[in-house]
C-alpha positions, 0 to 999 in steps of 0.5 A, a space after each residue: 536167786 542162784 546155786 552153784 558148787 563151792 568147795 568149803 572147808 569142814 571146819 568152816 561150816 557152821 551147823 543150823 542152829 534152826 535146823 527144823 528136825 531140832 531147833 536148838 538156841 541161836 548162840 549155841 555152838 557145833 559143839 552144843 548142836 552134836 552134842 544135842 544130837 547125840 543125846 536125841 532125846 525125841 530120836 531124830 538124829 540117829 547118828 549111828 544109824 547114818 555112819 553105818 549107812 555111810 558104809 565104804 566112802 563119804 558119798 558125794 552124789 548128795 550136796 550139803 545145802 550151804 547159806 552165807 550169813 555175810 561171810 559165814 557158810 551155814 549148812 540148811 540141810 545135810 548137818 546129820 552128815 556135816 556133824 560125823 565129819 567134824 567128828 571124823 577130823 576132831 572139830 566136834 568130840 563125841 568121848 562115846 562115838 565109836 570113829 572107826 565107824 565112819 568111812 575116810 572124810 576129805 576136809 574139803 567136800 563140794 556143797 550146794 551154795 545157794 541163796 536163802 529163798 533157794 535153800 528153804 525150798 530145797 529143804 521143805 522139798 526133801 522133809 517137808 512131807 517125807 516123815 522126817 519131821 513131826 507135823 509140829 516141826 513141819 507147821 513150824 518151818 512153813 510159818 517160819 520161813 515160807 512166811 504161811 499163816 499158822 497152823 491150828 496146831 501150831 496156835 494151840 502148842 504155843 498158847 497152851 505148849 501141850 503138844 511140845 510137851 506131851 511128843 505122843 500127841 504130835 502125830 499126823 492124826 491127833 493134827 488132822 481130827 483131833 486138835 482142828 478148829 471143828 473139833 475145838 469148837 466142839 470141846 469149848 475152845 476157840 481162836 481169836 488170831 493167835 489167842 486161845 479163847 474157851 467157854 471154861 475157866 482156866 482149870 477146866 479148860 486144862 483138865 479138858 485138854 489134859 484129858 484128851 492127851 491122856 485118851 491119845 497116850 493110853 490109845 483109847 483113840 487111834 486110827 483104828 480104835 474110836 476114830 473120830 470120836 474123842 469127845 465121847 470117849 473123854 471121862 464124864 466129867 470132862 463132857 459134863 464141863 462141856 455140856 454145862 458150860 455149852 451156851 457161854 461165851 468164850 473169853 481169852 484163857 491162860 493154861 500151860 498142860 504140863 507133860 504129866 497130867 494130874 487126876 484133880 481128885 486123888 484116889 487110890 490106884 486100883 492094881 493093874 489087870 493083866 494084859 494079854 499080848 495083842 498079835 498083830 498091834 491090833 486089827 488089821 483091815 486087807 484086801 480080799 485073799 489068800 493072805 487076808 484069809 491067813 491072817 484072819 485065821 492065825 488071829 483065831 488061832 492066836 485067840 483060841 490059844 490065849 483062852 485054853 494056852 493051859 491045855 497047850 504044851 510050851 512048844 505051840 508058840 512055834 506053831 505061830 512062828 510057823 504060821 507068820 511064816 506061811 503068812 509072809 509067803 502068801 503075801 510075797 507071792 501076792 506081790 510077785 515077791 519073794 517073802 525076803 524082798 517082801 520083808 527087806 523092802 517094806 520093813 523101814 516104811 512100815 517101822 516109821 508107822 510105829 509108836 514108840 512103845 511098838 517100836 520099843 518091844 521089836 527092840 526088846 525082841 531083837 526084830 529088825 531088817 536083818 534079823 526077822 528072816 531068820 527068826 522066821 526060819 527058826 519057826 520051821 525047825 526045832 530050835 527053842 528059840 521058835 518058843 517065845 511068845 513075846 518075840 513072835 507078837 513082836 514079829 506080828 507088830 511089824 508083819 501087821 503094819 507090812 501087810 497093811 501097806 501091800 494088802 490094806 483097803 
C-alpha cells in the first residue's frame, strides 16, 4: 500500500458516488451528486457553509483523498470542496449558487493519491467518530468496506427500513439504548443472522415499532426524559401485545415502518394545549457553583414569570436577557474566559448536540455564532428588541447545551 502527491486536473476528478455522508446510485453523474448536495435534504453537505469558510484562498494544507478506479481518479474524501471547484470552473452548474462566494480555484490542485485499503482509513479516521456522519451512515461504511459484521442497527433498518425512514430516530442514543439487541428481545424481536424474527404478527410488530418511533419523535424518551425506559413509556396497547404474546416463539416477519405512523384506530384529534416556552431545552444537570447557582435561579425566576407573566409589565422579558447575560459571565469566568471566547469557542460543538426542531428555532431567532454577543448585550440597555421572549428561550437552547460541555456532571 502506498500514497503519494499527484496534481490532477479538476475536471478529471470524479465524485463518489459512495460517499458515506450521502450515498447516492453508482451510474449517477457529478452533476446528480451536486445536485443532490445542494438540495441536502437530510443537511449534510452545507455547500455555503464550506464556500464561506473557504474565505480568502483555496487552502491546500488539507489533500483531496483520490482513488484510480483503473485509469479514473475517484475522490474518497475532500468532495464537499471538489463540487465548489467544478462549480468555480463551469464543470457543475448550480443556477442558484452564488460563485462570487468562492475564492480563485487553480484547475489543477495536488491530491493525495493512495490505494483503496489507505483511503478507507483515511476517511473512517477523519468522520468516523467526528459527528459528521449519522451512526446509520457510519455502521454502514464499517460493514461496507472495513468488511465489520453488521450492526444491530443496521440489521434493523434494513429488515424493517424504519430508521432511513424516520431520520429522528438515527441518533447515538436511539442506536446505543433503544434499538439494541437486549432491549428488542425485550419488545419481542429477535435475529436470526440478517433476518428479523418477532413473538407478534406482522401488524403487531409494526405498530410496536411504529409506536417507539413516535415516542422518540414526540421526545417522550430522551437523554435527559425516561432514559432508558422505552417500554413503559409505550401506549397500553403496545405493552399489552408485549405481555400477551410473551411466551410465543419468535418466527421470521415482514414489516416496512412507513415515515408516518398511522393510529390503527381513528378518532378525532382532540385540540392541541398550549405549550409554554421551555428555557434552557429542558434540565440542565452542572457542577456545583457559581453559574450552576444562576441557572437554577433564572430557571425559578423563568417559572415564577410563566405563572404570574399578567402581573408583569412587557419589558421583564429584558430582565431574562440580562439574566443570561450574567449567566455567560459567570460561567466564562469559571473557565478563565472571557464571556465571547466562552460563547465563540463552544458555540458550534454545542449546536451539532441540537435536534432539529431546536436548531430550527435559533434559525428563527436569528442566533448564531456571530449574532448571540450582541443580542446578549441588548439585555443591558433599553432597546425593545431585549423584550422578545421567543428570541431569549432561544438564547437559553444554546446557552443550556454550552453550560452542559463546560459545567455538566
Amino acid at each position: 500500500m502506498s500514497q503519494n502527491i499527484q496534481n490532477i486536473k479538476i475536471e478529471d476528478l470524479v465524485l463518489w458516488t459512495e460517499n458515506p455522508r450521502d450515498p447516492i446510485d453508482p451510474n449517477s453523474s457529478d452533476q446528480d451528486i451536486a445536485d443532490r448536495a445542494w438540495d441536502d435534504e437530510h443537511e449534510k453537505w452545507n455547500l455555503l457553509k464550506l464556500a464561506k469558510e473557504m474565505r480568502t484562498h483555496y487552502d491546500f494544507s488539507e489533500l483531496p483523498t483520490v482513488v484510480y478506479h483503473e485509469t479514473t481518479p475517484i475522490v474518497y474524501d475532500g468532495n464537499r470542496r471538489m463540487i465548489l471547484a467544478k462549480i468555480y470552473h463551469d464543470l457543475v452548474k448550480l443556477d442558484s449558487f452564488d460563485k462570487s462566494k468562492l475564492p480563485s480555484i487553480p484547475k489543477v490542485i495536488p491530491c493525495n493519491v493512495c490505494s483503496k485499503d489507505i483511503a478507507i482509513e483515511n476517511v473512517f479516521r477523519k468522520h468516523g467518530d467526528s459527528g459528521s456522519w449519522s451512526p446509520l451512515d457510519r455502521d454502514l461504511f464499517v460493514h461496507k468496506f472495513k468488511n465489520e459484521p453488521k450492526s444491530i442497527f443496521l440489521k434493523l433498518d434494513e429488515a424493517t427500513n424504519i430508521i432511513s425512514s424516520n431520520p429522528h430516530l438515527n441518533q447515538v442514543f436511539v442506536k446505543n439504548e433503544i434499538f439494541t439487541q437486549e432491549k428488542l428481545k425485550e419488545m419481542g424481536f429477535e435475529f436470526n443472522q440478517d433476518d428479523l424474527e418477532s413473538k407478534h404478527s406482522d401488524k403487531e410488530s409494526k405498530q410496536i415499532l411504529q409506536d417507539v418511533s413516535s415516542k422518540i419523535e414526540a421526545k417522550v424518551v430522551t437523554t435527559r426524559t425516561n432514559r432508558g425506559k422505552i417500554i413503559d413509556n409505550l401506549d397500553k396497547s403496545s405493552r399489552d401485545i408485549i405481555e400477551k404474546n410473551k411466551k410465543k416463539k419468535t418466527s421470521k416477519i415482514n414489516v416496512s415502518v412507513p415515515a408516518t405512523a398511522q393510529p390503527l384506530k381513528k378518532k378525532q384529534t382532540p385540540r392541541t394545549k398550549k405549550k409554554d416556552p421551555e428555557i434552557f431545552n429542558g434540565v440542565l444537570y452542572l457542577k456545583s457553583g457559581h453559574a450552576s447557582d444562576l441557572y437554577r435561579d433564572i430557571v425559578d425566576l423563568f417559572k415564577y414569570y410563566l405563572d404570574q407573566r399578567d402581573s408583569f409589565s412587557q419589558y421583564f422579558p429584558s430582565l431574562l436577557r440580562m439574566s443570561l447575560r450574567l449567566l455567560c459571565e459567570a460561567a466564562a469566568s469559571e473557565e478563565s474566559k472571557t464571556m465571547d471566547d466562552y460563547l465563540k469557542s463552544n458555540f458550534e460543538t454545542a449546536k451539532k448536540k441540537l435536534d432539529q426542531d431546536a436548531k430550527t428555532t435559533l434559525l428563527t431567532q436569528n442566533v448564531t455564532k456571530q449574532s448571540i454577543i450582541p443580542l446578549l448585550h441588548i439585555g443591558a440597555h433599553n432597546y425593545q428588541a431585549g423584550n422578545n421572549l421567543d428570541q431569549t428561550v432561544a438564547i437559553s437552547i444554546i446557552l443550556g447545551e454550552i453550560l452542559t460541555i463546560s459545567h455538566g456532571r
